[in-house]
C-alpha positions as CSV (number, residue, x, y, z in Angstrom):
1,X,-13.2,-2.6,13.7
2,X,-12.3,-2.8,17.4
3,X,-11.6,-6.4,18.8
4,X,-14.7,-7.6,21.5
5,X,-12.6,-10.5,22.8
6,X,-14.7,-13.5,23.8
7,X,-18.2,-11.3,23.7
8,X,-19.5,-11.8,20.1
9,X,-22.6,-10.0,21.0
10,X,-21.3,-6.1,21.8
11,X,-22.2,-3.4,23.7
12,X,-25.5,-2.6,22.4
13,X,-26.8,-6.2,22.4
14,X,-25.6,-6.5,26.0
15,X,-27.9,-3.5,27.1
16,X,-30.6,-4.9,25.3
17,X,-30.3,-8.2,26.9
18,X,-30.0,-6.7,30.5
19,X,-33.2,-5.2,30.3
20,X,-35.3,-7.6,28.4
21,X,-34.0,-9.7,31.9
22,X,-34.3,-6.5,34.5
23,X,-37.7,-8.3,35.7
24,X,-36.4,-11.7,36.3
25,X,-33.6,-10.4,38.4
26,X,-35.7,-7.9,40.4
27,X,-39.1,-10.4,40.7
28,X,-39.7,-11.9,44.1
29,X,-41.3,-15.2,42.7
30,X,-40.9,-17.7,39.8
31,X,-41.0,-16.3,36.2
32,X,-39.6,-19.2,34.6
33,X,-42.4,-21.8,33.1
34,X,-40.0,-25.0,34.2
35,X,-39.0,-25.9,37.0
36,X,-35.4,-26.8,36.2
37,X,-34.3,-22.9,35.6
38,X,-36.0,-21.6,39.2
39,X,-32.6,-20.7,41.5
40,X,-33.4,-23.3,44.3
41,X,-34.1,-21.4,47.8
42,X,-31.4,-21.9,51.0
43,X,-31.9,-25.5,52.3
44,X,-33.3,-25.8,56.5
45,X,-29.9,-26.1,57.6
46,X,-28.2,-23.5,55.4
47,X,-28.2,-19.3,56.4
48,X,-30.5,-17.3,54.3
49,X,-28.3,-15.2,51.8
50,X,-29.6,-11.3,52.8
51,X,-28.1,-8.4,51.1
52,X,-27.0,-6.3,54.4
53,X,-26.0,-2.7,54.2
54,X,-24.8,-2.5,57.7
55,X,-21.1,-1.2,58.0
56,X,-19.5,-3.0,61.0
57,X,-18.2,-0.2,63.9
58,X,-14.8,1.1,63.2
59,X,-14.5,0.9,59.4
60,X,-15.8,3.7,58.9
61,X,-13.4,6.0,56.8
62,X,-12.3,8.9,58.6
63,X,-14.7,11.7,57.7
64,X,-17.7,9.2,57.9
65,X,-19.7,7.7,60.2
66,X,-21.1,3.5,59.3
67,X,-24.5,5.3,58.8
68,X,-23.4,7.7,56.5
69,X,-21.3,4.5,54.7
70,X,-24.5,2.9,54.4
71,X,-26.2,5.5,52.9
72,X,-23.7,6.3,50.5
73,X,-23.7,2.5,49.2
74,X,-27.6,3.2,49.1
75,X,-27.2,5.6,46.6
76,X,-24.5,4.3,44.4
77,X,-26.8,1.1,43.8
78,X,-29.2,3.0,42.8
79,X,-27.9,5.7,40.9
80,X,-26.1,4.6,37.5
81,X,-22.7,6.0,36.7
82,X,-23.9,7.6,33.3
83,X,-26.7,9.5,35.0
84,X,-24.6,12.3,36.2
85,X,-24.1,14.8,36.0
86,X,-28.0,15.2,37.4
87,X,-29.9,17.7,38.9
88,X,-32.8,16.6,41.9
89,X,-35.5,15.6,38.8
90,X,-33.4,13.5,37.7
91,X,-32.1,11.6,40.3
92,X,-35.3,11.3,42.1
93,X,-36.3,9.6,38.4
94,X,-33.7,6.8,38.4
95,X,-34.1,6.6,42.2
96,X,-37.8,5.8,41.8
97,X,-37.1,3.0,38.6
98,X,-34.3,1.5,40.2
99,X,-37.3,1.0,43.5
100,X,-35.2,2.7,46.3
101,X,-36.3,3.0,49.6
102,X,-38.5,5.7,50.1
103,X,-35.8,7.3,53.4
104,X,-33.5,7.6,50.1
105,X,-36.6,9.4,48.2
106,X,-37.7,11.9,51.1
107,X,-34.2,12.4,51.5
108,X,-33.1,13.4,47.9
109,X,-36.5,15.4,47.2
110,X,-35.1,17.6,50.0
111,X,-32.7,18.9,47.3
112,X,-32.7,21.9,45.9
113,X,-33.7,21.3,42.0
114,X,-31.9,24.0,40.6
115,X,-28.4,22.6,41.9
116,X,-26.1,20.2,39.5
117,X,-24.4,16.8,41.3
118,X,-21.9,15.9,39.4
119,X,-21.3,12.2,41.5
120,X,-22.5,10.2,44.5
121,X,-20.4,11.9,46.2
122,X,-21.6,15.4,45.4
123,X,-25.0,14.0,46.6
124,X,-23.8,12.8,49.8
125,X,-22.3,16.1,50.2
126,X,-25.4,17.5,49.5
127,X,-27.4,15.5,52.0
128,X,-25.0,16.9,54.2
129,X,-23.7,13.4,55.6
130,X,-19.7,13.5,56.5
131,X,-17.8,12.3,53.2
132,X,-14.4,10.3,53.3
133,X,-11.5,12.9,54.0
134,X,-8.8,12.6,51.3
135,X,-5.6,11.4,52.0
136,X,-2.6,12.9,51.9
C-alpha cells in the first residue's frame, strides 16, 4: 500500500468531499445554520476582496496581448485538467457546470465540433487569440 502522508482520507474520499461542498463555495449567501461558521464580509474601512482578471499593460508574454492573458486564465478556471483531451461538446459541458461567462460560451460554441483540443492552449489556439511564443 502506497503511503498518503498526513491525509488519512485518500484520493477518492477527497473528491467526494469537494463536491458534497461545491455549493457552499460557489453560493452567494449563508448556507450554514449558525452563525459562527458564516466567513464574516470586509469591514467599512477594509477593500472588498474581488477576484480581477485584468492583466496589467506590459506583462503580457510575447505572442499575447493582456486580453488574450485574460481569456486564457478564463478558460483554464473553468476547464479541469482531466477533461482533455475534448472536443467542442464537451467543453461547452464543463464550461456550462463550472457557470462561465456566457462571452466564454458564444466563443467556444463557435468551434468546430468535429475537431479534438488536446489543452487550454489548443483552445486558445483555436479561438484564434495569439498564444505565448516559446522560448528558445
Amino acid at each position: 500500500m502506497a503511503d498518503q502522508g498526513s491525509n488519512k482520507t485518500g484520493s477518492v474520499r477527497d473528491d467526494e468531499l469537494k463536491r458534497e461542498i461545491q455549493g457552499e463555495l460557489k453560493a452567494g449567501r449563508a448556507v450554514r445554520v449558525e452563525e459562527d461558521f458564516e466567513p464574516q464580509p470586509s469591514g467599512e474601512d477594509q477593500p472588498v476582496a474581488e477576484f480581477s482578471a485584468a492583466v496589467p499593460e506590459g506583462s503580457a508574454p510575447p505572442g499575447m496581448t493582456p486580453q488574450d492573458v485574460a481569456l486564457r486564465s478564463a478558460l483554464a478556471r473553468h476547464l479541469e485538467r482531466g477533461l482533455f483531451p475534448a472536443r467542442r461538446s464537451a467543453l461547452l459541458g464543463a464550461l456550462h457546470r463550472h457557470q462561465a461567462p456566457d462571452d466564454l460560451l458564444e466563443r467556444v460554441a463557435a468551434l468546430p465540433d468535429h475537431e479534438s483540443y488536446e489543452n487550454v492552449q489548443a483552445v486558445v489556439r483555436a479561438l484564434g487569440l495569439g498564444v505565448e511564443a516559446r522560448r528558445v
